[in-house]
N, C-alpha and C positions, 0 to 999 in steps of 0.2 A: 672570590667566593660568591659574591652577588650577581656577577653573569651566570657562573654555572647555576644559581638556584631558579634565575628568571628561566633559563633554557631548560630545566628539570618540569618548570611550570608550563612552559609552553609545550614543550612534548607530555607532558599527562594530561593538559587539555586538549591537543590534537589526537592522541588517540583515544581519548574519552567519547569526543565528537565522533570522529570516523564509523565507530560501527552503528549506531544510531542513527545517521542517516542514511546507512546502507540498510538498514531495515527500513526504513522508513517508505525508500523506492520500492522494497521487494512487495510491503504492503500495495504500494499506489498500482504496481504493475499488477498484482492478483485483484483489485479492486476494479480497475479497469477489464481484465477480462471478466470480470461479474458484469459488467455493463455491456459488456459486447453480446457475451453469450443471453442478456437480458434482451436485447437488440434498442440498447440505446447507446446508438453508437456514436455520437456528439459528446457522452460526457467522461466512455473510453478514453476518445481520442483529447481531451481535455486533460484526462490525469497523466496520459502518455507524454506528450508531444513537449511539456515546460522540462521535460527529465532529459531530452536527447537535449532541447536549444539549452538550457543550463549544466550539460555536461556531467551530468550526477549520475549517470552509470556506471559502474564500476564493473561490470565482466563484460563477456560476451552472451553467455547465456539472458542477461537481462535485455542487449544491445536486441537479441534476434528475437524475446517476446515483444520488446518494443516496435521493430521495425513489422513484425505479425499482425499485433492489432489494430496499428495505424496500417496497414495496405488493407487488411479487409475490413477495417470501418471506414475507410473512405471510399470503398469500393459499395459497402451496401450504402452509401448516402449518394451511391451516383459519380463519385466524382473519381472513375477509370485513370488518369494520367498522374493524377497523386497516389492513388494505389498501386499504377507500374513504377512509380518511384521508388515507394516502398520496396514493395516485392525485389527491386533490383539490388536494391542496398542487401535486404535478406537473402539471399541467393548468393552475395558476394560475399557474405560472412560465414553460411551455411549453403552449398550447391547442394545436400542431398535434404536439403529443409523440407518438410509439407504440412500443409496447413487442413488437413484430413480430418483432424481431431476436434477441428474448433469452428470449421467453414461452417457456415448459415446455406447461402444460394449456393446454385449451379454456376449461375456466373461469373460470380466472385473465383471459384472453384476453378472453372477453367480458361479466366482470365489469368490467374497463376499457374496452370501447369500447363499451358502454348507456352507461357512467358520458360517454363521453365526445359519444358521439351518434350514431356512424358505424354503428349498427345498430337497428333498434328491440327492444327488451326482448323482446317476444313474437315472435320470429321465426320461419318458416315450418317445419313439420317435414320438410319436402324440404332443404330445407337443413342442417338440423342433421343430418339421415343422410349427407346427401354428405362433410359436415367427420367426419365418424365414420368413413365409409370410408379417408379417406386419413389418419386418426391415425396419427402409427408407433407399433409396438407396446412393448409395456413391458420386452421384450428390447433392443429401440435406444433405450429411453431409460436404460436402467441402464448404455448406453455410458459417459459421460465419467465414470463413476466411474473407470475405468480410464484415464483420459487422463492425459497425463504433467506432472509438476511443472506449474505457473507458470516457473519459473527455469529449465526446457528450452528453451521458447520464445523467452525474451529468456539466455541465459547468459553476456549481458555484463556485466548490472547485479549478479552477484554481486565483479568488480571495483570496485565504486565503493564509497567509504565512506559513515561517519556510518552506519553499523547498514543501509545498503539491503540489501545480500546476505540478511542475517538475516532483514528483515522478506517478502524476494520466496521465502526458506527456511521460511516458516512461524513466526517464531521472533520475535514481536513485544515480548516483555519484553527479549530480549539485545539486541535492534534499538535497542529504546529506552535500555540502555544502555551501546550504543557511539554513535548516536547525542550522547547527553549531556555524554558523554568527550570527544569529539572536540570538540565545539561548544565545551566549557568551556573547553579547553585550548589550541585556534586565541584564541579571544577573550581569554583571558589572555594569550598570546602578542602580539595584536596593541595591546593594552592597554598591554602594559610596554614592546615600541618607540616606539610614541607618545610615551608618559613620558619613555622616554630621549633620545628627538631633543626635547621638549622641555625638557631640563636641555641640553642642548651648545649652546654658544654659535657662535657666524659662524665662530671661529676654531679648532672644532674643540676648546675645553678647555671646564670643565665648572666651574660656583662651586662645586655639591657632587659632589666624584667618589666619594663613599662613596654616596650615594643613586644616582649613575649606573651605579656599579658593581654594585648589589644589584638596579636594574632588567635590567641587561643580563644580570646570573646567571640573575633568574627568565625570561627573554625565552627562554633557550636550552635553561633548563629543561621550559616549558611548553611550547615545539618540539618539542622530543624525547619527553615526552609522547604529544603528539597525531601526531605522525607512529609513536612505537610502536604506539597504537591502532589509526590507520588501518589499518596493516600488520596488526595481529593479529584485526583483524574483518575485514577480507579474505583473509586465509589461515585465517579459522575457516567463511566461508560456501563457499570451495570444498570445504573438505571436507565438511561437514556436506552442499553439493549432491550431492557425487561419490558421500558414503555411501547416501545417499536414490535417486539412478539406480540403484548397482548393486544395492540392496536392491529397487528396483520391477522390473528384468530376472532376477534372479539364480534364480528357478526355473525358468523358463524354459529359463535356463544350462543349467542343473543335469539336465533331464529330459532334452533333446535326447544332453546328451554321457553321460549312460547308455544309451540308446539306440544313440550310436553303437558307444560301446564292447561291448554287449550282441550287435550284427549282427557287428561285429568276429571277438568269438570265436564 
């Protein structure tokens, strides 16, 4: 009876864990393309790169955003022979891949499509003038540095636990430990009901009520727990959002209502 209840325990904490940290990747990967498309492509390649060497992908769709943003953020940081790495890996997961949608430069652009075929290496100098005329200029591309949060976009998922608010706020060590909080604490929880319905007998009484009674303490303990957590990393990512909005508007604020005041008197 004892082994099967240890093994009940350990399979409802492994698949308690499992999807929690597959959300967790799916965040760092859309976090990471926020940085890219930001063009800070050092701290993309930062949330990317601990996900392939620690093996925490779980599909392929994630494998070929991963292998995307590291070939073209090592390519706009200059370093070509780490982005034909990439691109090769992508291209072997995905041959009709392209990276159309999310390319920054030219030649990033057609460092991947020689690599991939859809142009020939030497191509026509009529051509490369006409892509040079309609480049935008390096005033519209220092746009999205200005663009707003990640967690404007979606600002539902700072309601949700397990660390999401934190890590869609920037904030992937606290993420990671509410995350682990909560996780410990749900699975302790689900652990010691377990135990406990397996000490009560058909008729509702118990051979040992002192072991029943110290499972059901910790059961309500490690509730309370994980539900204080939950609650306090969700009431720490709306603020921590709300203070990040009114700090990215707040001069703006600031200039307009002197101004008005200034016309005033």
């Amino acid at each position: 009876m004892r082994r099967i209840t240890r093994s009940l325990i350990l399979f409802l904490i492994t698949s308690l864990s499992t999807p929690l940290i597959a959300a967790t990747t799916r965040d760092q990967i859309e976090l990471s393309l926020h940085h890219y498309k930001a063009r800070r492509y050092q701290r993309s390649i930062d949330l990317v790169q601990p996900l392939l060497d620690q093996l925490r992908l779980n599909t392929v769709e994630e494998i070929i955003q991963a292998h995307r943003l590291l070939g073209l953020s090592h390519c706009e940081l200059g370093d070509q022979p780490k982005a034909l790495e990439h691109y090769k890996i992508l291209l072997t997961f995905s041959p009709t891949e392209t990276i159309d949608d999310i390319v920054v430069t030219k030649v990033c652009a057609n460092l991947f499509n020689n690599l991939k075929g859809d142009r020939p290496i030497n191509a026509p100098r009529a051509v490369e003038k006409r892509e040079t005329k309609v480049d935008p200029s390096p005033a519209i591309l220092k746009t999205p540095e200005k663009s707003p949060l990640p967690s404007e976009n979606r600002p539902w998922k700072v309601y949700i636990p397990f660390g999401t608010g934190q890590f869609i706020n920037e904030q992937p060590r606290k993420g990671t430990a509410f995350l682990a909080g909560e996780a410990t604490a749900f699975a302790t929880a689900i652990a010691m009901f377990t135990l406990f319905k397996s000490e009560e007998n058909s008729d509702s009484t118990f051979d040992d009520p002192e072991s029943a009674s110290v499972y059901r303490g910790v059961f309500w303990g490690s509730l309370g727990v994980g539900i204080g957590l939950a609650t306090w990393g969700i009431v720490d990512a709306i603020l921590v959002h709300k203070g990040k909005t009114e700090t990215s508007v707040q001069l703006p604020a600031v200039t307009f209502r002197g101004t008005s005041i200034a016309l005033n008197f």
